[in-house]
PDB file with SEQRES, HELIX, SHEET and CRYST1 records, atoms N, CA, C and O in Angstrom:
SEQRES   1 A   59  UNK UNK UNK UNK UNK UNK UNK UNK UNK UNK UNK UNK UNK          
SEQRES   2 A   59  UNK UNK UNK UNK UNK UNK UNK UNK UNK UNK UNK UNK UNK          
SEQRES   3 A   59  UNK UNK UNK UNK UNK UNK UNK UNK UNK UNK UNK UNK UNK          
SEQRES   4 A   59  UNK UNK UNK UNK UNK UNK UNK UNK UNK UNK UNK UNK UNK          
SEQRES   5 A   59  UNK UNK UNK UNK UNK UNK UNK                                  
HELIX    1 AA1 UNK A    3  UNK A    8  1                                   6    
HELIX    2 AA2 UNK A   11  UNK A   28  1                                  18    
HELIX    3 AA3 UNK A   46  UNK A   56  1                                  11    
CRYST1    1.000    1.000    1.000  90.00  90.00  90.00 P 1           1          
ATOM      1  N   UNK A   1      10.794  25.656 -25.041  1.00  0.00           N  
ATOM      2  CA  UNK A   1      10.836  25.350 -23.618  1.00  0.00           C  
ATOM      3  C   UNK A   1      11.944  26.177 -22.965  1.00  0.00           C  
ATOM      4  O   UNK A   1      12.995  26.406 -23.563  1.00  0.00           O  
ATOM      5  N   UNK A   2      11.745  26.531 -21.982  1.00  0.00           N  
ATOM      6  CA  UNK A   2      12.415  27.777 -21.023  1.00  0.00           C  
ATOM      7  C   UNK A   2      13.348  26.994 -20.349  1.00  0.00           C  
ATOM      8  O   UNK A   2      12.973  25.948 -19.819  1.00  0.00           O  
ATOM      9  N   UNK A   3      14.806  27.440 -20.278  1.00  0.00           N  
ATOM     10  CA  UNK A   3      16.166  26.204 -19.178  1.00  0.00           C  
ATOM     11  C   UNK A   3      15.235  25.843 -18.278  1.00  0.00           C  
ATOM     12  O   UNK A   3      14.918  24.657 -18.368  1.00  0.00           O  
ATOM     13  N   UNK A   4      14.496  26.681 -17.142  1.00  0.00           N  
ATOM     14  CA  UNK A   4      14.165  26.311 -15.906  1.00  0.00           C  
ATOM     15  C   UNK A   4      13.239  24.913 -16.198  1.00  0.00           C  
ATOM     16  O   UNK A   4      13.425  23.880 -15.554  1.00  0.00           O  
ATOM     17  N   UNK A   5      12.617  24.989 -16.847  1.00  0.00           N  
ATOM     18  CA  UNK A   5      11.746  23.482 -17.404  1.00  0.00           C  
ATOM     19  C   UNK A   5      12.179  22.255 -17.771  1.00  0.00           C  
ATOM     20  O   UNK A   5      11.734  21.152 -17.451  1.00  0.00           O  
ATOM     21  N   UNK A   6      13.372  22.634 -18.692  1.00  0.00           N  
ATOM     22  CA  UNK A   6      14.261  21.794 -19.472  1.00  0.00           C  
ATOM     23  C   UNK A   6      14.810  21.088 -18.435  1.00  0.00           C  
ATOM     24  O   UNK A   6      14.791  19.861 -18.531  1.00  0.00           O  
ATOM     25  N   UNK A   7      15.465  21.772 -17.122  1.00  0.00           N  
ATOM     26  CA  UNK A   7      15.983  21.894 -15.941  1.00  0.00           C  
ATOM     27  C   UNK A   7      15.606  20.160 -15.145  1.00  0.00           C  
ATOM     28  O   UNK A   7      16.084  19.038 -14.982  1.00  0.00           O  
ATOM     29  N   UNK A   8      14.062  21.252 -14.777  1.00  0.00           N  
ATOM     30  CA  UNK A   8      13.284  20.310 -14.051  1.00  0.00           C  
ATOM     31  C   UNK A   8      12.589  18.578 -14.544  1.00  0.00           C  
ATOM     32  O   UNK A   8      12.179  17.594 -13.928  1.00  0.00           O  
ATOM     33  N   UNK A   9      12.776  18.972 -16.003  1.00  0.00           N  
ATOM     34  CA  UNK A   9      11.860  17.821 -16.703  1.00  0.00           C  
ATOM     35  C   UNK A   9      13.336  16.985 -16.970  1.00  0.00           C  
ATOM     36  O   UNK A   9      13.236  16.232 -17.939  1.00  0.00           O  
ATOM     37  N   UNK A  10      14.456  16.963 -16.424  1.00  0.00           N  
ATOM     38  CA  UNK A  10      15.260  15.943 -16.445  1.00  0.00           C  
ATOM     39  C   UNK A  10      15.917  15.810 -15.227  1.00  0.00           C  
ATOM     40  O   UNK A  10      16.763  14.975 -14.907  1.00  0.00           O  
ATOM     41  N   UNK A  11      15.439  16.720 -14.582  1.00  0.00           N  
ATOM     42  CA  UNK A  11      15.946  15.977 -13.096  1.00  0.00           C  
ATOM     43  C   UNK A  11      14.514  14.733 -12.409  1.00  0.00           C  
ATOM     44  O   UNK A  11      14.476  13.856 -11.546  1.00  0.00           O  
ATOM     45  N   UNK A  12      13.582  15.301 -13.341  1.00  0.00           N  
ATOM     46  CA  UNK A  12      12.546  14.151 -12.522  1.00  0.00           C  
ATOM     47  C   UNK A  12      12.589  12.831 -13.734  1.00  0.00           C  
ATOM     48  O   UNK A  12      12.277  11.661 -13.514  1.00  0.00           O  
ATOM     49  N   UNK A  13      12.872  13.174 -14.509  1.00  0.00           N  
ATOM     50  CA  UNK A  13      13.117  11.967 -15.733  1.00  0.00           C  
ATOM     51  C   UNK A  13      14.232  11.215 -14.661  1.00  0.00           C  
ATOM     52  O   UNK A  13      13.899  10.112 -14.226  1.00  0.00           O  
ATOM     53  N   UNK A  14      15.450  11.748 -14.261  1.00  0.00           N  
ATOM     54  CA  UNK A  14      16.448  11.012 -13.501  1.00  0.00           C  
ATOM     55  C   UNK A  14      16.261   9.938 -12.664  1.00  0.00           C  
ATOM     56  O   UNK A  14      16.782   8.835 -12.496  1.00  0.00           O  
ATOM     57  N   UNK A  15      14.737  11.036 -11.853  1.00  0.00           N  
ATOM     58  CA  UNK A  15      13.998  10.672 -10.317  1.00  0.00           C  
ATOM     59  C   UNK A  15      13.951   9.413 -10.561  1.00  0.00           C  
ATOM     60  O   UNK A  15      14.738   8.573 -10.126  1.00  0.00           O  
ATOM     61  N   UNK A  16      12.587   9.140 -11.606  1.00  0.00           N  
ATOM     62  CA  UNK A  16      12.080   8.504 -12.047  1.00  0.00           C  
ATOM     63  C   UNK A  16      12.360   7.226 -12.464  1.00  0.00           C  
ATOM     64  O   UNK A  16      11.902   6.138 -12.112  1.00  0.00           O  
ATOM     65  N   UNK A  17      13.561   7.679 -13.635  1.00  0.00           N  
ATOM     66  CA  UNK A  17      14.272   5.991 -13.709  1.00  0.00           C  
ATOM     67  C   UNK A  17      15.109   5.595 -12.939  1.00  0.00           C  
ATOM     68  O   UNK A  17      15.487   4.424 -12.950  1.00  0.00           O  
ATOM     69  N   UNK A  18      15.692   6.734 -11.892  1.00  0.00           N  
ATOM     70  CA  UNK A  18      16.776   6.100 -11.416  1.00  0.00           C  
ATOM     71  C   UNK A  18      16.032   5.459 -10.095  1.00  0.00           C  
ATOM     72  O   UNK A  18      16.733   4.683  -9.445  1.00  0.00           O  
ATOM     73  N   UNK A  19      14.215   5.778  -9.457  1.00  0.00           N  
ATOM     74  CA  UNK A  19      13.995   5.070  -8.869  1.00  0.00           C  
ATOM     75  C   UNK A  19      13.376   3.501  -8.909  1.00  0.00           C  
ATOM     76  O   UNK A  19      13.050   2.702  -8.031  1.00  0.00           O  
ATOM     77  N   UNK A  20      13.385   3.475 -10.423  1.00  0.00           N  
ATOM     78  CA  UNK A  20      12.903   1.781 -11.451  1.00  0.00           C  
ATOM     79  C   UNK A  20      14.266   0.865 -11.156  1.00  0.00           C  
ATOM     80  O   UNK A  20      14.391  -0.233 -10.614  1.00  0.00           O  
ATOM     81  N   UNK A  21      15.300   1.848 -11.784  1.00  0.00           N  
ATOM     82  CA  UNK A  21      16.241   0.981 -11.131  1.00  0.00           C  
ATOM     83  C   UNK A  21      16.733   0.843  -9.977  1.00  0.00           C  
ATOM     84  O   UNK A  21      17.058  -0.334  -9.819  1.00  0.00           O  
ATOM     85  N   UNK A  22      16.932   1.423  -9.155  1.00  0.00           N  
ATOM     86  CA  UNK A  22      17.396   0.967  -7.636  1.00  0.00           C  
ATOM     87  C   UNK A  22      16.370  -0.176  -7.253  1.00  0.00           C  
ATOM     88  O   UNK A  22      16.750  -1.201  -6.687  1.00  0.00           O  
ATOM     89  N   UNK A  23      15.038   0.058  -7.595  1.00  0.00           N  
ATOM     90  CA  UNK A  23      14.250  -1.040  -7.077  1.00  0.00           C  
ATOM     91  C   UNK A  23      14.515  -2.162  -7.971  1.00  0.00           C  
ATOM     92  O   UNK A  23      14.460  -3.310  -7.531  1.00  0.00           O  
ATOM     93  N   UNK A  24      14.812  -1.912  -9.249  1.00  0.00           N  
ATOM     94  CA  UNK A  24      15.054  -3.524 -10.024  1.00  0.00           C  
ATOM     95  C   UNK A  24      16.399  -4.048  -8.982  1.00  0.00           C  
ATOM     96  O   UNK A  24      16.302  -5.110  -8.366  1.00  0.00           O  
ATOM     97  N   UNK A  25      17.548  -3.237  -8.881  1.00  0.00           N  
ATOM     98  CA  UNK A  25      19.104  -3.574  -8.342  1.00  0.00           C  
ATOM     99  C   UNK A  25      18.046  -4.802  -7.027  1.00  0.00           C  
ATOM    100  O   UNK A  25      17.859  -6.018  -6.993  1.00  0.00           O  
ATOM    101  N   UNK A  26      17.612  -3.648  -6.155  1.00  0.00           N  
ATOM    102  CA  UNK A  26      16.951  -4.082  -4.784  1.00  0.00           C  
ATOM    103  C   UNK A  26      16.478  -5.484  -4.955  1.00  0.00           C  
ATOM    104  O   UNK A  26      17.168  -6.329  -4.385  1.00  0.00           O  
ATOM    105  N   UNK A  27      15.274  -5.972  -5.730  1.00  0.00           N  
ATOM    106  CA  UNK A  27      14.788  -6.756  -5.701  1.00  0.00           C  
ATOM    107  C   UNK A  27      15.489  -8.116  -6.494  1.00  0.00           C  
ATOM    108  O   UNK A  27      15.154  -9.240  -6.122  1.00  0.00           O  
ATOM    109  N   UNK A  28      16.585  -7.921  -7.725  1.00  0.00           N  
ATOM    110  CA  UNK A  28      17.626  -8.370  -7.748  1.00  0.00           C  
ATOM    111  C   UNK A  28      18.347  -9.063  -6.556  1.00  0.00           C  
ATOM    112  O   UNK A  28      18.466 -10.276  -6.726  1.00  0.00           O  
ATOM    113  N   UNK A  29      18.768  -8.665  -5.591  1.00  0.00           N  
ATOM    114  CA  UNK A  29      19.759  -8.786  -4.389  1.00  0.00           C  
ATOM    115  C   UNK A  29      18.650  -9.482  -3.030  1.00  0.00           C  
ATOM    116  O   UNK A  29      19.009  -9.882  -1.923  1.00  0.00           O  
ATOM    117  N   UNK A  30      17.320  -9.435  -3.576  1.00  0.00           N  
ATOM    118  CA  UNK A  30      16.677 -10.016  -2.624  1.00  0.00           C  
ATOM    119  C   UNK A  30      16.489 -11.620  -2.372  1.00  0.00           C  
ATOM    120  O   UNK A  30      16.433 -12.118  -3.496  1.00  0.00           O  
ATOM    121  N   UNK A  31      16.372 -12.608  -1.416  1.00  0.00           N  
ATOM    122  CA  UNK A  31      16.484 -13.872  -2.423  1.00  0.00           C  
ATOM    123  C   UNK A  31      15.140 -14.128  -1.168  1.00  0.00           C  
ATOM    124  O   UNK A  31      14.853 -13.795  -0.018  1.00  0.00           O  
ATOM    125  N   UNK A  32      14.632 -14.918  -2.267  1.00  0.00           N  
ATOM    126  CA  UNK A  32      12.986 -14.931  -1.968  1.00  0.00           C  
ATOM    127  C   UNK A  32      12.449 -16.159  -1.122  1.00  0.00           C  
ATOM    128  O   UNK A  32      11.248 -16.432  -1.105  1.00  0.00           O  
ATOM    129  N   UNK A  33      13.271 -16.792  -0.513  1.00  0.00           N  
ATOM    130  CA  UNK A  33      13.003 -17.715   0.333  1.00  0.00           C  
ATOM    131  C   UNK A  33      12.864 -17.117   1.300  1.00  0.00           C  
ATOM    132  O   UNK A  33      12.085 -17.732   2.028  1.00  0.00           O  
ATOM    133  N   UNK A  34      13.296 -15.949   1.870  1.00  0.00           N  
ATOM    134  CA  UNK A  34      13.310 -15.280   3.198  1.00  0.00           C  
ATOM    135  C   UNK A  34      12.646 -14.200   3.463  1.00  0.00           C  
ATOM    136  O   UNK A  34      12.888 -13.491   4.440  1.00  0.00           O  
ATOM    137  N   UNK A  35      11.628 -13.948   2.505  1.00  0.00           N  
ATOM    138  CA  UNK A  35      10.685 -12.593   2.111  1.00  0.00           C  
ATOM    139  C   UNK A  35       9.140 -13.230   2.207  1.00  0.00           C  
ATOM    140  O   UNK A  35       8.898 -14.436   2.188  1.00  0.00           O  
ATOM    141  N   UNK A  36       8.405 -12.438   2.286  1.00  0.00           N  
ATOM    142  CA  UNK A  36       7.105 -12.824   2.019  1.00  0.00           C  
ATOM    143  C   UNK A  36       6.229 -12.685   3.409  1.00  0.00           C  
ATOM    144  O   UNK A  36       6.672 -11.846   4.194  1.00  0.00           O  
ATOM    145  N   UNK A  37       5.146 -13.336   3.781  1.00  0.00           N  
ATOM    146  CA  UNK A  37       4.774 -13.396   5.408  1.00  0.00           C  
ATOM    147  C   UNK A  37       4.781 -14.033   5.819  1.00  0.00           C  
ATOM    148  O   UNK A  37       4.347 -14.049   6.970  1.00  0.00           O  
ATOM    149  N   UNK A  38       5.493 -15.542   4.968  1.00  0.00           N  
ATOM    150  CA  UNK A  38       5.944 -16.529   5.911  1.00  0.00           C  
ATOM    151  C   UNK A  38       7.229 -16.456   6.370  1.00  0.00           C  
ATOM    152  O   UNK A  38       7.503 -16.611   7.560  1.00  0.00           O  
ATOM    153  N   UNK A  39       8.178 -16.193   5.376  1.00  0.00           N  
ATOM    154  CA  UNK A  39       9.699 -16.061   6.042  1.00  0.00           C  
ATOM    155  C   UNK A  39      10.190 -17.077   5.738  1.00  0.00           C  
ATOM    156  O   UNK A  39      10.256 -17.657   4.654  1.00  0.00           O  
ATOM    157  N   UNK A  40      10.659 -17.389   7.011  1.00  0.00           N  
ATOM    158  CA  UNK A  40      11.760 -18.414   7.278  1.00  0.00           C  
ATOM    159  C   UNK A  40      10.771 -19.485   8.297  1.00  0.00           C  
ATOM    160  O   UNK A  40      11.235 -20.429   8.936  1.00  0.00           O  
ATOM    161  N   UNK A  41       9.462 -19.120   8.269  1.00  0.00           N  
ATOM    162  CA  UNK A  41       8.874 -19.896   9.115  1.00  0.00           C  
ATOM    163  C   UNK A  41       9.100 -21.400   9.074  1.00  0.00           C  
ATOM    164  O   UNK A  41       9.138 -22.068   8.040  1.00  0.00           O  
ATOM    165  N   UNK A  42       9.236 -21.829  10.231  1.00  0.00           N  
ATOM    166  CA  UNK A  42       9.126 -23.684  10.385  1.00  0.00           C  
ATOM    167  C   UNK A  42       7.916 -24.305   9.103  1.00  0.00           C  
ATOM    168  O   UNK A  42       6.859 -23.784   8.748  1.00  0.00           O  
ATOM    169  N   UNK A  43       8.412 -25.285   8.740  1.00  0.00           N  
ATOM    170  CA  UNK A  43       7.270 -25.818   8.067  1.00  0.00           C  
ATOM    171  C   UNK A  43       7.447 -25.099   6.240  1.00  0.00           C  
ATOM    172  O   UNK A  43       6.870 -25.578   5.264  1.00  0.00           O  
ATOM    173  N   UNK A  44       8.279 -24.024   6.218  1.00  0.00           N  
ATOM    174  CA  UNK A  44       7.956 -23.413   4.967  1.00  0.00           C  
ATOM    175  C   UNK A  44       8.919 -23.921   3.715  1.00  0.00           C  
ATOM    176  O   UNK A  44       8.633 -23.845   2.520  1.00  0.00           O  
ATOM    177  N   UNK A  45      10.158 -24.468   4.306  1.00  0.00           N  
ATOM    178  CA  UNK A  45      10.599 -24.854   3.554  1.00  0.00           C  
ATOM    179  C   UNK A  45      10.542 -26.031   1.774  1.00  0.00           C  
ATOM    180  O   UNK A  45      10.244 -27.202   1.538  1.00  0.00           O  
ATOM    181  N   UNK A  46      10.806 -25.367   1.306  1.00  0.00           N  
ATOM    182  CA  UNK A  46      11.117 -26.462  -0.249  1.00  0.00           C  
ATOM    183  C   UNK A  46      10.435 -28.251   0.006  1.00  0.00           C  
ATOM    184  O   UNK A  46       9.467 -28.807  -0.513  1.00  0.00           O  
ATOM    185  N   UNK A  47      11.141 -28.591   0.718  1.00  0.00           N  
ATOM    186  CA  UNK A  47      11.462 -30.001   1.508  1.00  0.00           C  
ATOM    187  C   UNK A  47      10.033 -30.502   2.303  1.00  0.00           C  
ATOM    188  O   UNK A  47       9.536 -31.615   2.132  1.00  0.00           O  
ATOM    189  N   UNK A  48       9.394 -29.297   3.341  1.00  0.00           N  
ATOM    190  CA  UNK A  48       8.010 -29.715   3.417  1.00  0.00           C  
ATOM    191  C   UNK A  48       6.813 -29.341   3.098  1.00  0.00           C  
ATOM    192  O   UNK A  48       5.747 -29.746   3.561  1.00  0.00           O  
ATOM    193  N   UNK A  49       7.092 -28.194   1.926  1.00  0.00           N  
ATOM    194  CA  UNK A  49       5.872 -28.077   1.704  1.00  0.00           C  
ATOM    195  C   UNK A  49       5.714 -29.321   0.467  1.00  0.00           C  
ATOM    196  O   UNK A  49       4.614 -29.861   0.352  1.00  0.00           O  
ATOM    197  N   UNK A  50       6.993 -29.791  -0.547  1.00  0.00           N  
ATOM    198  CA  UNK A  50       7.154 -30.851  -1.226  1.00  0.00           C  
ATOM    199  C   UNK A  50       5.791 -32.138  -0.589  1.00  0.00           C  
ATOM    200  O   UNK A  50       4.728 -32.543  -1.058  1.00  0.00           O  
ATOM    201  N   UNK A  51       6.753 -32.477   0.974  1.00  0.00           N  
ATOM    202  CA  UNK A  51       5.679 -33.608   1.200  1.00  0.00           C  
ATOM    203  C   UNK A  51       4.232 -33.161   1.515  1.00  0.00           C  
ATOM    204  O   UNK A  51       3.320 -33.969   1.345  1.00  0.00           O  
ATOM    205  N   UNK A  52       3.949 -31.759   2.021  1.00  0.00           N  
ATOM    206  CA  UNK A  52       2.421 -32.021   2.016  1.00  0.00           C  
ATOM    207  C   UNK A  52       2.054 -31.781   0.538  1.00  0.00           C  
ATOM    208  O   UNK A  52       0.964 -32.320   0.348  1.00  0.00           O  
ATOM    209  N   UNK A  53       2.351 -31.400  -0.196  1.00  0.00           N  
ATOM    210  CA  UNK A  53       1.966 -31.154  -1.693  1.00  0.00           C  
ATOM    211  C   UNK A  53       1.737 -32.539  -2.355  1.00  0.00           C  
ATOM    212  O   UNK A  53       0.883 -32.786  -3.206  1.00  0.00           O  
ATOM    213  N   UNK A  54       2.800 -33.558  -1.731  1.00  0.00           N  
ATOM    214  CA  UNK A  54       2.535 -35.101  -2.901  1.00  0.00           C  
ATOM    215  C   UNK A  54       1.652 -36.066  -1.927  1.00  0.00           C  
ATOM    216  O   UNK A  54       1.053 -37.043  -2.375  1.00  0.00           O  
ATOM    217  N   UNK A  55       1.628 -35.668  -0.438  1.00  0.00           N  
ATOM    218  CA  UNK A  55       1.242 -36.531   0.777  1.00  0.00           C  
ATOM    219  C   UNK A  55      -0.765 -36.088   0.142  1.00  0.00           C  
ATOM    220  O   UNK A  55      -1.561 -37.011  -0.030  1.00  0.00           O  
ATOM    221  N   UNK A  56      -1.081 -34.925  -0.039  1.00  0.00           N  
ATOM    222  CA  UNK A  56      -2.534 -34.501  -0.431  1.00  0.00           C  
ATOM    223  C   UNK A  56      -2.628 -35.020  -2.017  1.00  0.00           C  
ATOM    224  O   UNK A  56      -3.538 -35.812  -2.261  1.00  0.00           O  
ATOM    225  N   UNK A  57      -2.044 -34.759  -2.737  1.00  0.00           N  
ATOM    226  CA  UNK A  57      -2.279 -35.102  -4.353  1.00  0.00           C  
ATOM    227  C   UNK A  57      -2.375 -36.800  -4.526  1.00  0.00           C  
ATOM    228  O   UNK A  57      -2.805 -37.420  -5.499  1.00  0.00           O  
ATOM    229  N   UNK A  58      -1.804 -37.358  -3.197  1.00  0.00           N  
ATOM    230  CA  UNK A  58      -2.365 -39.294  -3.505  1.00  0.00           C  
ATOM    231  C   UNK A  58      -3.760 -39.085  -2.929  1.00  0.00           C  
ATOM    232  O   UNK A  58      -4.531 -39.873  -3.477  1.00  0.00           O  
ATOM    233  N   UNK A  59      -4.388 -38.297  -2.005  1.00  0.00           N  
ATOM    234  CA  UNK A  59      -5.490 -38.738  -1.465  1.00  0.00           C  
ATOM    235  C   UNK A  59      -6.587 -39.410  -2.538  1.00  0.00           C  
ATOM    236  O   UNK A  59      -7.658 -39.856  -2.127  1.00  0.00           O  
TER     237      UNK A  59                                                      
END                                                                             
C-alpha cells in the first residue's frame, strides 16, 4: 500500500469512529424525557401517563 492510501484509509477510519463516538458522547448527555415528538408536552409526563395506563387496564 502506497503512504497516500495508508494516509487516507486512517484519516477516514478516524472519521468514522470518531463520528460513533461523538454520537454515543451526544446521546449519552441527552436525557430522554425532553426528546421525542412529544417533548415536554402537557399530559406526557411519568405521573399521567401512569394514571391513564392503570385508569384503562381496570376497565
Amino acid at each position: 500500500m502506497t503512504g497516500p492510501a495508508i494516509l487516507l484509509m486512517a484519516l477516514f477510519i478516524i472519521v468514522i469512529w470518531g463520528g460513533l463516538v461523538a454520537a454515543i458522547l451526544m446521546l449519552a448527555k441527552t436525557d430522554d424525557a425532553t426528546t421525542g415528538e412529544l417533548g415536554s408536552a402537557p399530559g406526557t409526563d411519568n405521573e399521567s401517563l401512569l394514571q391513564v395506563n392503570t385508569s384503562s387496564a381496570a376497565r
